[in-house]
C-alpha positions, 0 to 999 in steps of 0.5 A: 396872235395875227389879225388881218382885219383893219383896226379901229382906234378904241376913242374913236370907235367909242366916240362914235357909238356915244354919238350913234346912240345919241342920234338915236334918242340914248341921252349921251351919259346912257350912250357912254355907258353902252359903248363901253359895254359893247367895246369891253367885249371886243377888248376881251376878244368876246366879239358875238357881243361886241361892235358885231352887235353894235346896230342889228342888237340896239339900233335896230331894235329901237327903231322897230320899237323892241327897245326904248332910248331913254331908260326909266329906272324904277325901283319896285323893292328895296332892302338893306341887302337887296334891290328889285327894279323895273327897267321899262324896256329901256337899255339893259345895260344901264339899268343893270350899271345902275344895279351894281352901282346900289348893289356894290354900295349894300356890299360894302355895308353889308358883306352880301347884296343882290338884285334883280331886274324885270322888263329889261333888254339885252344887257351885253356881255355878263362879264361886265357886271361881275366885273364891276364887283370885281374892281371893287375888291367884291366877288360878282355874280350875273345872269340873265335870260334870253329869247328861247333859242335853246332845247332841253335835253331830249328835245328839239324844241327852242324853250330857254335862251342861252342863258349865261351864269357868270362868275368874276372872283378876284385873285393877286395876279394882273387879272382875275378869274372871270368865267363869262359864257352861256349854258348853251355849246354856243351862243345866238351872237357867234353864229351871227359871227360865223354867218358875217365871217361866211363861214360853218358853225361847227357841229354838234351845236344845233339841232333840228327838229328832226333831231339833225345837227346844223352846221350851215350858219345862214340856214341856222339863223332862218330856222332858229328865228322860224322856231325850227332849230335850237341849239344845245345845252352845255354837254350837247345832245343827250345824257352820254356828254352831261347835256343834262348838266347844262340843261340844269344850269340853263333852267336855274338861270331862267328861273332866276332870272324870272322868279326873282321879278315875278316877270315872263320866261321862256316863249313869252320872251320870243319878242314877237306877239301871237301874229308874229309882230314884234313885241318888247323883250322883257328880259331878266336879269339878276346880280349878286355881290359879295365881299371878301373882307367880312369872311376871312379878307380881300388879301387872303381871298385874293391869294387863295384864288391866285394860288388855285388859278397858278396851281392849275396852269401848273399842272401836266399839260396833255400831248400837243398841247401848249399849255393850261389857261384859267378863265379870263386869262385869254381875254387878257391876252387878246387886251394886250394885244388889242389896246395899243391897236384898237378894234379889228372891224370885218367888211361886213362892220365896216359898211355898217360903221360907213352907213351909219355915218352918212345916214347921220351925217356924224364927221368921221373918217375911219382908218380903213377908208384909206 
């Protein structure tokens, strides 16, 4: 693995996002728990999600008005087994840390737990909260809808978002199977990555309206916000490739992520009113816990998983390829890599992290300064 980018130490950039968020109006216990979010992306190597995201996602929303600083949490319904809140457009991240906290607890009563959350914002990558689930010996279980930036199949017109269904089982092995991704071929936050990095999305991800595939990054991004282009399920175009699977499972997101709260879907979640004006969010989310030890044990469970995940890696590897990975294995790897370094920032992050300093005066000297 070979980076060129400079690195950032993980304390320092994580002091920096908590002081950020706080000169921001984030109270600093809300701020820690954001920028451990936004750097558990960029430590698994996921950096759509990431400190790419760090300023155009948050700060920027919470200075146009799209996002509140202070996140009053308040719990609409309440179950043995279940929670309902209502985050009030305040930071999804830490109404949904709050949610896994409750659900994680219901668990471990109760074998099973879910919840939902209405009225929210961007919740970072939805690995983070199966995650949580996972460490605590559970099976974690998120999604969460989005902006309509994504077409059904046989059309051409932005209707879902990306919509990821996330999974995070626990197995023997030093990770665990952690399968985070969207329901699109790819997501808005890596074509944002592209266009930062100056370089094509590659095809066959983004349609036109006139049922064209997009590649050039810059043009995608004007035309998605514009309504013109939207990107493809899971499958791609058409039934040839399965797009209907992916159509599937996007709109069982979106109806999850909706029904669940009885709250918005679809255009009701573009965050621009009838005259174009930015307007909250009000995203979905939803989560589910389950724990291992009222079926057959967290041991055996843990080794049933390890054993699947070995026996595939295993298998015969196709001509040219070097070998077979499990979902969450690369995230490790790139976590191996990056811990003893920190987080490889490109120009365009680090004038931004420069900016962002100067603008609130914070006291930091980056390492790519020298």
């Amino acid at each position: 693995m070979t980076e060129t980018r400079p690195f950032v130490p993980w304390d320092m950039m994580n002091d920096f996002m908590i002081d950020v968020f706080e000169a921001y109006g984030v109270p600093r216990e809300d701020a820690a728990i954001c920028a451990d979010v936004l750097l558990e992306s960029d430590r698994r190597g996921i950096e759509s999600h990431g400190a790419n995201r760090f300023k155009p996602i948050y700060l920027d929303r919470i200075k146009n008005g799209t996002l509140k600083p202070v996140t009053e949490i308040e719990i609409l319904k309440e179950t043995p087994t279940t929670c309902v809140m209502d985050a009030h457009d305040g930071m999804g991240m830490v109404a949904s840390y709050r949610m896994m906290e409750k659900l994680i607890d219901k668990a471990k009563t109760y074998g099973m737990a879910g919840g939902a959350i209405c009225n929210s914002t961007h919740y970072g990558i939805a690995g983070y909260w199966t995650t949580m689930a996972e460490k605590a010996g559970m099976i974690g279980i998120s999604g969460t809808n989005a902006r309509p930036s994504v077409a059904p199949t046989f059309g051409v017109e932005p209707m879902m978002g990306t919509n990821p269904l996330t999974w995070t089982i626990p197995t023997d092995e030093e990770f665990p199977f952690n399968f985070d991704c969207a329901t699109s071929t790819i997501q808005n936050g890596k074509i944002e990555f592209y266009e930062r990095m100056g370089k094509p999305t590659p095809p066959g991800l983004v349609v036109s309206r006139s049922g064209e595939t997009m590649t050039d990054s810059g043009k995608i991004l004007k035309d998605m916000r514009a309504g013109q282009a939207a990107l493809l399920p899971l499958g791609g175009l058409g039934e040839a490739t399965g797009g209907y699977k992916g159509y599937g499972f996007t709109t069982i997101v979106e109806i999850m992520s909706a029904a669940l709260t009885g709250g918005p879907f679809m255009k009701e979640l573009s965050g621009k009113d009838e005259n174009g004006n930015n307007r909250m969010y009000h995203l979905g989310h939803f989560f589910f816990v389950i724990n291992p030890e009222f079926f057959m044990g967290l041991d055996t469970f843990k080794k049933t998983a390890g054993d699947i995940c070995r026996g595939l890696r295993n298998s015969e590897v196709a001509a040219g390829e070097e070998r077979i990975y499990t979902a969450g294995e690369k995230e490790y790897e790139a976590w191996c890599f990056r811990k003893d370094k920190g987080v490889p920032v490109g120009e365009s992050i680090q004038k931004e992290l420069v900016q962002l300093r100067d603008e609130l005066s914070l006291d930091y000297h980056f390492p790519f300064e020298d």
